[in-house]
C-alpha positions in Angstrom: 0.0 0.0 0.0 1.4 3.3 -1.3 0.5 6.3 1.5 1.4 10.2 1.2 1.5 12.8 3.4 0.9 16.4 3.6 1.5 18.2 6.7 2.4 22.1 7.9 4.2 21.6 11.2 7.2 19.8 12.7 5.0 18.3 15.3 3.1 16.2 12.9 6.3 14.6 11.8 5.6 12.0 15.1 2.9 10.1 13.1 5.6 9.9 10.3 7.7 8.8 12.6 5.7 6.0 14.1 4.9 4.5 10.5 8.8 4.4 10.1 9.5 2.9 13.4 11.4 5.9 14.6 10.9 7.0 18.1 13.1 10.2 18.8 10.0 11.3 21.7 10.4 9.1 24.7 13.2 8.7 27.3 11.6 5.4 28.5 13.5 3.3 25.9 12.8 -0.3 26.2 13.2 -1.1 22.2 9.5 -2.5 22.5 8.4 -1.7 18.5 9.4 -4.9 16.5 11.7 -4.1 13.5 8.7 -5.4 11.0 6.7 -2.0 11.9 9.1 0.1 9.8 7.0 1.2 7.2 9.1 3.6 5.5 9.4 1.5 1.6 5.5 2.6 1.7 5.3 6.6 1.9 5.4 7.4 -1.4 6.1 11.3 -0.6 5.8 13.7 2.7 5.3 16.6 1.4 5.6 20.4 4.2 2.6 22.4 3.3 2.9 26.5 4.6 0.9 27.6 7.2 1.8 31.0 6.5 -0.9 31.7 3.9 -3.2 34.8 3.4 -6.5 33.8 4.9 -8.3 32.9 1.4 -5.7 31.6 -1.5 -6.6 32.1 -4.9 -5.3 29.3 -6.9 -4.8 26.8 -4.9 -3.2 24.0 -6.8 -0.1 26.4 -7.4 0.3 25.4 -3.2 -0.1 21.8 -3.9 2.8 19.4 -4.2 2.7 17.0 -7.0 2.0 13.8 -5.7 3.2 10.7 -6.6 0.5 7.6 -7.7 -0.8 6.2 -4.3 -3.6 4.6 -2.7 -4.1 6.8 0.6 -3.6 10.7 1.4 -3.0 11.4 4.6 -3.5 15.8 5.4 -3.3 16.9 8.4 -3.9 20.7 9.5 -3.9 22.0 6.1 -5.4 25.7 4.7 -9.2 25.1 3.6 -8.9 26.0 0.8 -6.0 23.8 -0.2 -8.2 20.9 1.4 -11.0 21.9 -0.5 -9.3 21.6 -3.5 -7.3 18.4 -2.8 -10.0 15.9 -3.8 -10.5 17.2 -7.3 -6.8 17.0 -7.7 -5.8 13.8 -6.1 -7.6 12.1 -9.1 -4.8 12.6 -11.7 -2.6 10.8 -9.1 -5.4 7.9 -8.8 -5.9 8.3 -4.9 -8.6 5.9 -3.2 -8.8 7.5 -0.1 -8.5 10.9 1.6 -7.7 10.6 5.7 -8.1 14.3 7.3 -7.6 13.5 11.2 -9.1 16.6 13.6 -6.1 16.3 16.4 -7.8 20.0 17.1 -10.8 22.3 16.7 -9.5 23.9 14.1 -7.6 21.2 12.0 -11.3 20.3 10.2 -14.4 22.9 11.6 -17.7 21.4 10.7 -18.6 23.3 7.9 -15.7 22.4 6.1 -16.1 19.0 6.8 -19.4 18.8 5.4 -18.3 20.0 2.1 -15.2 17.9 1.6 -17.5 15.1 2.3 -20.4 16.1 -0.1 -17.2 16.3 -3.0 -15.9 13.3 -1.6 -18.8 11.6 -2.4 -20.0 12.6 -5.5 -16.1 11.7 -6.2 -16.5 8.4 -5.1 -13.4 8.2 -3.4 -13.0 6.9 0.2 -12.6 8.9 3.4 -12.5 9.4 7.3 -12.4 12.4 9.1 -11.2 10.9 12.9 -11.3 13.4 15.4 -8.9 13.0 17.5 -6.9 10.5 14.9 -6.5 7.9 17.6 -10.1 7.1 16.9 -9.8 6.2 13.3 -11.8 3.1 12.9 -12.4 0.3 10.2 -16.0 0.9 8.3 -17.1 -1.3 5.9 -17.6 1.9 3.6 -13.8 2.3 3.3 -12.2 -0.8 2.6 -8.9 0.5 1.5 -9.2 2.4 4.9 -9.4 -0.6 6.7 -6.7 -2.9 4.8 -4.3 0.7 5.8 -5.1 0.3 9.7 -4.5 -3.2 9.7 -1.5 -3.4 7.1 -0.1 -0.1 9.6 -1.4 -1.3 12.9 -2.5 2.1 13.5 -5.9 3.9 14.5 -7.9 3.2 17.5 -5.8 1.3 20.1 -5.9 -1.9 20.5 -4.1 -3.4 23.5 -3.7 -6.9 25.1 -2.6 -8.2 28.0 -1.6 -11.2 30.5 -2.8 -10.8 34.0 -0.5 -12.7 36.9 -2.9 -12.5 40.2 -3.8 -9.1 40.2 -0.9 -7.5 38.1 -0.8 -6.8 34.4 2.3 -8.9 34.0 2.5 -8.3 30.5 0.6 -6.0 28.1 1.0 -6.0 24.3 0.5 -2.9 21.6 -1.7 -5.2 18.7 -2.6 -1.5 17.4 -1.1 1.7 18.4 -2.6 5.5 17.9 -0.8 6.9 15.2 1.4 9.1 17.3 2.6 6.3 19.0 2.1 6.7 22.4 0.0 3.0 22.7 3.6 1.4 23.0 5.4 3.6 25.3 1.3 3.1 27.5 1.6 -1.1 27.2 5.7 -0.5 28.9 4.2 1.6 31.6 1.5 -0.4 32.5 3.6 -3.8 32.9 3.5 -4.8 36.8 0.6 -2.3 37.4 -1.8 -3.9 39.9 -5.4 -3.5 38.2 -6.6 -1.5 40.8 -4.5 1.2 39.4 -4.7 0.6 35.9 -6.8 3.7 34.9 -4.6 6.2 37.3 -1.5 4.5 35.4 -2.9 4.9 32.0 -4.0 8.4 32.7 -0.6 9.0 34.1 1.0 7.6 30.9 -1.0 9.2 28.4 -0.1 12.6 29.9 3.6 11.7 30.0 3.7 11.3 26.4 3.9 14.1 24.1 0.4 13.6 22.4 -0.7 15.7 19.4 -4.1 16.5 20.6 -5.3 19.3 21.7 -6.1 21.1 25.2 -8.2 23.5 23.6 -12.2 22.7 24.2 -13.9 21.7 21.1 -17.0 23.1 20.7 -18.5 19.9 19.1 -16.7 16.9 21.4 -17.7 19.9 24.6 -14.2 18.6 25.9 -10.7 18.7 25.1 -9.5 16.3 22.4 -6.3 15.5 24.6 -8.9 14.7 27.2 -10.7 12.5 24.3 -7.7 10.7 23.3 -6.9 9.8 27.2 -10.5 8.4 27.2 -9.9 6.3 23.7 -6.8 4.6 25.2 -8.3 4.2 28.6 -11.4 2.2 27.4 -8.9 -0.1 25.2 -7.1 -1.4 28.5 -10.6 -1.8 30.1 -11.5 -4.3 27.3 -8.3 -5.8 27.5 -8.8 -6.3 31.0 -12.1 -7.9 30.4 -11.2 -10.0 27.8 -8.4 -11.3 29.8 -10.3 -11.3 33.0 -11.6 -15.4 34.1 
């Protein structure tokens, strides 16, 4: 699977990172990402994207890189206008699907939203807007979506783990959040009694450098830091259940 990426700031390179198996933002080093998650042979182009732009651009396209054939676009945080636009010109390069993640409230605003998914559409070309991106999710309307999130082993987390008495003796990252931080949560939560499980995730989630917001979005009526904390929280619960006699 072929995947490109736009983005406009240094801090978005983490999710680049995590596809190519580099991790350059935690001190708690315990070489727990298996060599087979390096991704890099499949990003077909990153491309930078200004953020310094007048606040309408005329012309669009001039601002848009020329991008390679591949199956998935990845944009995250760019102008709306340029995002408006991308769609239409994604075509020439054969593109089957358009992800646009929301990591804050004003990465993707409603309205927007609504239009790039009414072109979309008439376009017939897959897309997801996840808001924050640690809840992208497989749908049975995306399927080249879905073969990316489980090719990747990225999107919503999915964790598992091995219970000794009442300790997580072991817990393992089967799907990480695109940042990441799902592998540096499964090495803090080893030889956590359960009791303390959700202070320790909480704990963890906070220590990492996540890309979601503190800002309070409007539509979630919380922070989507506070979301993503909640995403990664409820995927240890299940694990715990699952694991539970």
């Amino acid at each position: 699977m072929r995947i490109c990426m736009l983005y406009s700031s240094e801090g978005h390179l983490n999710f680049v990172n995590n596809l190519c198996n580099v991790c350059d933002v935690c001190d708690y080093c315990t070489n727990c990402r298996p060599l087979s998650l390096n991704f890099s042979s499949n990003l077909y182009g990153i491309f930078h994207i200004s953020s310094n732009l007048p606040q309408f651009v005329e012309g669009p396209q001039a601002y848009l890189p020329q991008i390679p054939e591949c199956d998935i676009v990845i944009a995250l945080q760019i102008h709306p206008d340029l995002l408006l636009e991308l769609p239409t010109y994604l075509l020439q390069s054969h593109v089957k699907a358009l992800i646009v993640p929301a990591d804050a409230p004003d990465w993707l605003r409603p309205g927007l939203r609504k239009q790039l998914e009414e072109t979309l559409e008439e376009l017939s070309m897959e897309y997801t807007f996840p808001k924050p991106y640690c809840s992208l999710e497989c749908d049975e309307r995306h399927p080249s979506i879905n073969q990316f999130i489980s090719q990747f082993r990225i999107g919503s987390p999915v964790i598992e783990v091995e219970l000794k008495r009442d300790s997580i003796h072991h817990a393992k990252c089967a799907r990480s959040a695109p940042c990441g931080s799902t592998w540096y949560i499964c090495e803090k939560l080893k030889n956590v009694c359960i009791d303390d499980v959700i202070e320790s995730v909480a704990a963890a989630h906070h220590s990492y450098p996540c890309n979601a917001s503190m800002v309070q979005d409007p539509e979630v009526k919380d922070t989507l830091l506070h979301k993503a904390g909640y995403i990664v929280r409820e995927a240890v619960l299940r694990a715990l259940e699952e694991e539970a006699p």
